[in-house]
N, C-alpha and C positions, 0 to 999 in steps of 0.2 A: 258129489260134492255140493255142498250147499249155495245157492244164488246169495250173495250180499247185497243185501239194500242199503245203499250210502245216498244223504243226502248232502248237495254240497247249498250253499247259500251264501251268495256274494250281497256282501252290504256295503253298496256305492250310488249315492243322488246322481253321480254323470253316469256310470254303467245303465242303472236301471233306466236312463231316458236315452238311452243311447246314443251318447256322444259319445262315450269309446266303448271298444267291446274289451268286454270280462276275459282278460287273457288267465285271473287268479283264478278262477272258479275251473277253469281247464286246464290249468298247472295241479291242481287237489287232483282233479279226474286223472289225468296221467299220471300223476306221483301212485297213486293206489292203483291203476292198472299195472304198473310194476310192481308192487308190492307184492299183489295178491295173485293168489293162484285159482284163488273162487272164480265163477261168474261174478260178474258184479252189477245191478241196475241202479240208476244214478234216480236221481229224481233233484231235480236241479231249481233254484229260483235268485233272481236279481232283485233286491229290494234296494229302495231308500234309506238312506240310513233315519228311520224313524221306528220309535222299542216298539210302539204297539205292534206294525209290522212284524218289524223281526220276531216278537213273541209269536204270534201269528202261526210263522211258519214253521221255527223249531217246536210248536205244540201236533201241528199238522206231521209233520214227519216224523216225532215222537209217539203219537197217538196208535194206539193198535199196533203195536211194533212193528209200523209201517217201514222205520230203517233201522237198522242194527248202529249203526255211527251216522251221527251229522257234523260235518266240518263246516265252519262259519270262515268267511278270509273280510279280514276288514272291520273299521270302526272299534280298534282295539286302542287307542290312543287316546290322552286325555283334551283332546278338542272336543269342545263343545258338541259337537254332531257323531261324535263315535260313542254309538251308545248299545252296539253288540252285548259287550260286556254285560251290562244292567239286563240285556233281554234275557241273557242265559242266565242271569243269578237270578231272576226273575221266575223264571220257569221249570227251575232243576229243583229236585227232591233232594240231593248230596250234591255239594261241590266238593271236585278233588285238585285242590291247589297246586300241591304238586305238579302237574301239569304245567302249570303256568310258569311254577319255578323252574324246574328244567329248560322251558324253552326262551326263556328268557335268561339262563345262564349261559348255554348255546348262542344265542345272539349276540351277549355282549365280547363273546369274542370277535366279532366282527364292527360290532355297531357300539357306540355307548349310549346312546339313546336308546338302547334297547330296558334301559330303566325305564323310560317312559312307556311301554307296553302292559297294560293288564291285564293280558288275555290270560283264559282262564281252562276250566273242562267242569262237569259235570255232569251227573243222570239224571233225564227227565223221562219219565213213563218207558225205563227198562232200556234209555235208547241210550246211548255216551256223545256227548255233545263236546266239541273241540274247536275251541277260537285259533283262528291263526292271525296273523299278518297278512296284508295287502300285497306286498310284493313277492311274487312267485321264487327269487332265489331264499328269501326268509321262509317260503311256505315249506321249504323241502329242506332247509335245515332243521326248522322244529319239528318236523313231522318225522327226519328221519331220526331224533336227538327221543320223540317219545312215542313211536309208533312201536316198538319191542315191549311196551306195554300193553300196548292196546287188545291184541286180541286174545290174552288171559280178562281183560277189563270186562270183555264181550261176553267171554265163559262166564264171569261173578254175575252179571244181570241177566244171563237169559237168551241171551243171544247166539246168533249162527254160529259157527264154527268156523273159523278165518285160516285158512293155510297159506303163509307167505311164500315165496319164493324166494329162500334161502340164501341164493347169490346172492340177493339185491337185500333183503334185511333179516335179520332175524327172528321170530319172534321168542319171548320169554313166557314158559309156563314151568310152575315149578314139577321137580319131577311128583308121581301119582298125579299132577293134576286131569 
């Protein structure tokens, strides 16, 4: 079975000076160590919420198909400093909207400010890039609302071969695929 390289990246000005610790960035790692039935190697980083930064690191974790998926948690909102978004539109070859739509339909059954969210997904250099939310109970709602995509997404570019564990989610491949 194939090792998964996932990188996660937390975009937060207090996390990354550490006035509080990155409980999201370890909510993404647990949410996919249940998911997955691969190995998985994390390759983890806390940045400021500043785009050259974050461009920075989803090129670095893109680059050489260093990881198969990178999940971003944070700076998906329209304040001024949450600038996630632009890094990834910035950097990806395809955006797939979709994404964004789904998990933001998913949220507004809880939240209505979930309008206010633009997170997004896209491919940069073979790798599937996935914006979440900041808060760990929205991380695992959207992630469980479009992760049944995901690892047909990984099969279209190139990527590992991701076997979930079926109790905990499903994933969707069409049949032949």
């Amino acid at each position: 079975m194939d090792t998964i390289n996932i990188g996660i990246v937390t975009t937060s000005d207090r996390a990354s000076e550490g006035i509080y610790e990155d409980i999201s960035g370890k909510a993404i790692m647990e949410t996919m160590s249940e998911y997955l039935k691969n190995p998985i190697e994390y390759h983890y980083r806390c940045v400021p919420d500043e785009k050259h930064l974050i461009e920075e690191v989803l090129l670095d974790f893109s680059r050489d198909k260093k990881c198969d998926l990178v999940v971003t948690t944070g700076g998906t909102g329209p304040a001024p400093r949450d600038v996630t978004v632009d890094a990834t539109l910035e950097v990806c070859d395809k955006i797939l909207p979709g994404f964004g739509e789904q998990m933001r339909a998913v949220s507004l059954q809880y939240v209505p400010t979930a309008i206010l969210s633009r997170q997004t997904a896209g491919i940069c250099c073979s790798t599937l890039i996935i914006n979440l939310p900041g808060k760990p109970k929205s991380i695992r709602e959207c992630l469980d609302a479009v992760f049944p995509a995901v690892p047909y997404c990984i099969d279209l570019i190139g990527g590992r071969y991701m076997e979930t564990d079926e109790n905990v989610i499903r994933a969707f491949r069409p049949k032949g695929a």
